[in-house]
C-alpha positions in Angstrom: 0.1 10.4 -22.4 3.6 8.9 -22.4 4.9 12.6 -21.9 2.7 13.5 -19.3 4.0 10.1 -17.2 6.9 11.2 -17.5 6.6 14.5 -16.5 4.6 13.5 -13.5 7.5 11.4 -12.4 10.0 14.0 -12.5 7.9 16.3 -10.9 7.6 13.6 -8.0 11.6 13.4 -8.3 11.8 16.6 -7.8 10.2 16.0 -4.5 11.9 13.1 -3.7 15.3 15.9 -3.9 13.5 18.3 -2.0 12.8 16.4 1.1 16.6 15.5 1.1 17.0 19.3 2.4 13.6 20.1 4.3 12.5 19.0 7.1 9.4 20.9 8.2 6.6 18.4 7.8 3.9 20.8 7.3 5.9 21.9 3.7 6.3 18.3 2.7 2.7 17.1 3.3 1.6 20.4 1.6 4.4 19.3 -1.0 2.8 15.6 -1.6 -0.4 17.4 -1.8 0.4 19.9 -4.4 2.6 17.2 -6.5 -0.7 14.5 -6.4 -3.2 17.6 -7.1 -1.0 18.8 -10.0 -0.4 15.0 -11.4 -4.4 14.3 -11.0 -5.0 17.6 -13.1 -2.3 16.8 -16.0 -4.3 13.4 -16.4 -7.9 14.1 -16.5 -8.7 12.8 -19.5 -6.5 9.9 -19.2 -8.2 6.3 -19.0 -9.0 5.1 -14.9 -6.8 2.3 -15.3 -4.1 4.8 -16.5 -4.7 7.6 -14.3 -4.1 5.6 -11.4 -1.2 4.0 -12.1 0.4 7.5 -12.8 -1.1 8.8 -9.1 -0.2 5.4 -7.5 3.4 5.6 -9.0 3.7 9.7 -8.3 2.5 9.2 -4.8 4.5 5.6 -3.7 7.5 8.1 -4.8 6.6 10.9 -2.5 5.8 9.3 0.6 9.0 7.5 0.2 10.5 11.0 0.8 8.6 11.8 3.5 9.6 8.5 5.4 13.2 9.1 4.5 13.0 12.6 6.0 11.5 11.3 9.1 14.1 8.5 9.3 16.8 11.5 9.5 19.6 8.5 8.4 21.6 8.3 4.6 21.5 5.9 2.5 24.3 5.6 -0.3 23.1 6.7 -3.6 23.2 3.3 -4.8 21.1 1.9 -1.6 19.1 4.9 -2.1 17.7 4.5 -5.6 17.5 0.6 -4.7 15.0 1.7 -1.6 13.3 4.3 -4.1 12.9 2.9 -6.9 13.1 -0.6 -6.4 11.5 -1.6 -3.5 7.8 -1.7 -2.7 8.8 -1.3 1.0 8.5 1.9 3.4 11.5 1.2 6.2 15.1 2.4 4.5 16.5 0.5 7.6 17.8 -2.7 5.9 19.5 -1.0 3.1 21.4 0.8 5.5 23.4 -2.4 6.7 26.0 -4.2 5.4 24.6 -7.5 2.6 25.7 -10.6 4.8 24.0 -14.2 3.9 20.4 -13.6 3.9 17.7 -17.1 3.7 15.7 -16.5 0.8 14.6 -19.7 -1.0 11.6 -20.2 0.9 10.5 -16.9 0.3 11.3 -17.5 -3.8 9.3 -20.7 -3.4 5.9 -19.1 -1.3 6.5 -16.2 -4.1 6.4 -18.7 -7.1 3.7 -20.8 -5.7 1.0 -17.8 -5.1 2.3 -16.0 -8.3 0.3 -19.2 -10.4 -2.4 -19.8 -8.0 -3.2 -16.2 -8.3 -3.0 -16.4 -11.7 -5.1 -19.8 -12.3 -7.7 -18.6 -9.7 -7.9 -14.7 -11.7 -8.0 -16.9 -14.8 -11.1 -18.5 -13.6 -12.6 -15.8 -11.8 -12.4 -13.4 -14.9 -14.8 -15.9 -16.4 -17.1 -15.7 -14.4 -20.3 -13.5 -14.5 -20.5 -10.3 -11.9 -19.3 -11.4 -8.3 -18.7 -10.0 -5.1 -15.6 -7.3 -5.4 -13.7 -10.0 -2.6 -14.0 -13.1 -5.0 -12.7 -10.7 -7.4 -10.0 -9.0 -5.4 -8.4 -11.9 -3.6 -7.1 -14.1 -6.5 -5.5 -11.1 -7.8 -4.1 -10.0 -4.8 -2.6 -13.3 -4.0 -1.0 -13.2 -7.8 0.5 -9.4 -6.9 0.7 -9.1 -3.4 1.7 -12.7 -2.0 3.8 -13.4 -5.6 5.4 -11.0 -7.1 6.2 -9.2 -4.1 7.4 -11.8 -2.2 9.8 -12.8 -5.5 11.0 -9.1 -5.2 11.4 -9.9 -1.2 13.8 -13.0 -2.3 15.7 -11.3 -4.9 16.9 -8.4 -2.2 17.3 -10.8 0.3 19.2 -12.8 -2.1 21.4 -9.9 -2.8 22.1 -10.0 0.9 19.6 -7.3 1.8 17.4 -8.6 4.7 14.1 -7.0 3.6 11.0 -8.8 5.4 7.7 -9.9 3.5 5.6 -7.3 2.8 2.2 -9.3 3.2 1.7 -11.8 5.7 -1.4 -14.8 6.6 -4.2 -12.8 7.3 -6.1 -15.7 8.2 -3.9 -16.0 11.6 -4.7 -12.3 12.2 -5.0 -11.6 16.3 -7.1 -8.8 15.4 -7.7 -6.1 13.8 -4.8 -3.6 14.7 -3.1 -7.0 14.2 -4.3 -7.6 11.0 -3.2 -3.7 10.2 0.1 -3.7 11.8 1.7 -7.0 11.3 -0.1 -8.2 8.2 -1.5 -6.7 5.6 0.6 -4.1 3.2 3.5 -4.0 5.8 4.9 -1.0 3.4 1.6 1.3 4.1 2.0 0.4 8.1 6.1 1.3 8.3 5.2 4.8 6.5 2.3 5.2 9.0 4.0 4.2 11.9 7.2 6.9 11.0 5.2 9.5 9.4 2.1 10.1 11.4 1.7 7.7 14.5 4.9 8.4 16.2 5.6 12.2 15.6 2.1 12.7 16.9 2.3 9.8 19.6 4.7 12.6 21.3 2.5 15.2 21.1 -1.1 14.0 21.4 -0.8 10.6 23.1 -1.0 7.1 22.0 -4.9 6.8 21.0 -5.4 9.9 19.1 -2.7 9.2 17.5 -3.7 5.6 16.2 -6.8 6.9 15.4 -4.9 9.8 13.1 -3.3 7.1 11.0 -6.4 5.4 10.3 -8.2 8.5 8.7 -5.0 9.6 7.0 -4.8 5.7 5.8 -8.8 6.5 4.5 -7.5 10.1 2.5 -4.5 8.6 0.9 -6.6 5.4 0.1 -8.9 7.8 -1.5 -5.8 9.7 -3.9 -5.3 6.1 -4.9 -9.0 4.3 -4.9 -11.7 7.3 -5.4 -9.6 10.3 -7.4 -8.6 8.2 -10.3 -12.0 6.8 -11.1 -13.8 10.4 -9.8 -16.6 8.7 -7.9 -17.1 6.7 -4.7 -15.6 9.5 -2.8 -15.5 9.5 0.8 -16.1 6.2 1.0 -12.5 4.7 1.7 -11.9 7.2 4.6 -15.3 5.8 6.1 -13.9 2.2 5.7 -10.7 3.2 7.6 -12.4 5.6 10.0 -14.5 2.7 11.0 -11.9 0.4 11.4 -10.0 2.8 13.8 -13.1 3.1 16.0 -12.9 -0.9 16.3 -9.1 -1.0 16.9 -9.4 1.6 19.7 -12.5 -0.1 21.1 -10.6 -4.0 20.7 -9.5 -5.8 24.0 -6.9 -8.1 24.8 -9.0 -10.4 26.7 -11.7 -11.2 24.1 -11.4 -14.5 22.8 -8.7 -15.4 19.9 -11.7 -16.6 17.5 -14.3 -13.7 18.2 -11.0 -11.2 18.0 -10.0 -12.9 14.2 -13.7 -14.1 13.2 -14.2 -10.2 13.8 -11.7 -8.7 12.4 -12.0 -10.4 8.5 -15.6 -10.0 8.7 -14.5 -6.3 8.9 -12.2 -6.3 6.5 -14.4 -8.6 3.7 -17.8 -7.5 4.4 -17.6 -3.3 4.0 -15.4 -3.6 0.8 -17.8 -2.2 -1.5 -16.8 1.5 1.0 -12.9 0.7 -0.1 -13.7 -0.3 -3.5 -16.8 1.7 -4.6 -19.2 0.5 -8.2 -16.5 2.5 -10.8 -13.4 1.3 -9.2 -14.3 -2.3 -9.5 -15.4 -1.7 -13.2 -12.9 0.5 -14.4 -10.1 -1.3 -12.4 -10.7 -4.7 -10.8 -13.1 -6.1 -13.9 -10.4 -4.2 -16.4 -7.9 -5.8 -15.2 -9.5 -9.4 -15.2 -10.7 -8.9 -18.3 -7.2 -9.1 -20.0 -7.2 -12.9 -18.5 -9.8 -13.9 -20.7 -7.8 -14.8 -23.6 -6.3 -17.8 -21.8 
């Protein structure tokens, strides 16, 4: 298994060279396609958990050289395995500047403090009988997301590389495109926004366009979500496809409340589409189940 990872990783490296020296984006979308397909096929009869860690990893690397390609810029080879390797993020931009004095303590300290209350609230939850996937989900995603990723967010900045947190409230959400854009998972929206929403924005128009990086958001979510665990398929692209329809359809002029109330009833209440039966078994309750020891 060790071997294959391995492999799988060059084979995304290999990529990662590649889009260094192409710049049709047919070829590298085929490219990320053939790399993920060939990756999912090494590791069939690797373990769910395993399988998508390996995909995850394999496809995180290859869309960073598609955004890099559509950024057109250089980054030193230092910056650039720093952005690649090290860095959860999807805009090169900041590693392109000079380091200058960069606040980072409070990010260290909101880092720290939801690292242990998403580890205390997993703790708990993983002793509990069967849940909803959200009560599940959330503690966990507060550990990862809203911890360790903001300590990785103070460590650049502390190296005097103004990266941004990659996860924001939700709960002060404007709505939905608000929630999507500004944040949740900043990383997934900056690789939208450069890889799909603005080279077709020129060609196609705004709205289509918006409404493309919603159901490419729903196939990639599916390479990560529905491939490793074989099953639930189709049902992440119905969870973004529906969210499109809704951000296309949302006003400015509906009320603050109904606009927020609205959108995190749409995110909580469908995530059984985005996490189908087998993913929360073979990954979610997996997961939490290592937590039981303490």
């Amino acid at each position: 298994m060790m071997i294959l990872f391995l492999y799988s990783l060059l084979l995304a490296f290999l990529f990662l060279a590649l889009s260094r020296f192409v710049t049709n984006r047919l070829v590298l979308w085929f490219g990320v396609l053939l790399v993920v397909g060939t990756v999912h096929l090494w590791h069939l009869d690797t373990p769910a958990f395993g399988r998508m860690v390996v995909i995850c990893s394999v496809l995180l690397l290859c869309m960073k050289g598609i955004v890099l390609a559509e950024w057109g810029g250089r980054l030193s080879w230092p910056r650039w395995f720093i952005f690649t390797f090290l860095w959860f993020g999807m805009d090169p931009i900041p590693f392109a500047t000079k380091k200058r004095q960069v606040r980072w303590k409070k990010d260290g300290m909101i880092g720290l403090g939801c690292f242990l209350v998403g580890l205390a609230l997993s703790i708990v939850v993983a002793h509990m009988d069967r849940v909803f996937v959200l009560i599940m989900f959330v503690p966990l995603s507060i550990a990862f997301h809203y911890g360790v990723l903001r300590l990785l967010t103070a460590f650049w900045r502390m190296q005097g590389i103004p990266v941004r947190p990659l996860f924001r409230n939700p709960l002060v959400s404007r709505g939905l495109a608000d929630f999507w854009a500004k944040r949740w998972n900043l990383s997934f929206s900056q690789m939208m926004a450069r890889a799909v929403q603005r080279p077709l924005r020129a060609k196609f128009g705004k709205r289509p366009a918006l409404f493309t990086v919603f159901l490419t958001s729903g196939l990639l979510h599916e390479l990560a979500i529905t491939v490793p665990v074989q099953s639930g398929y189709g049902l992440p692209t119905l969870y973004f496809t529906l969210h499109g329809v809704i951000v296309l359809l949302e006003k400015e002029k509906w009320p603050l409340w109904f606009s927020r109330s609205l959108a995190l009833l749409l995110v909580a209440v469908p995530l059984p589409l985005l996490f189908p039966d087998v993913f929360t078994e073979e990954i979610i309750v997996f997961t939490l189940n290592y937590l039981q020891f303490f």
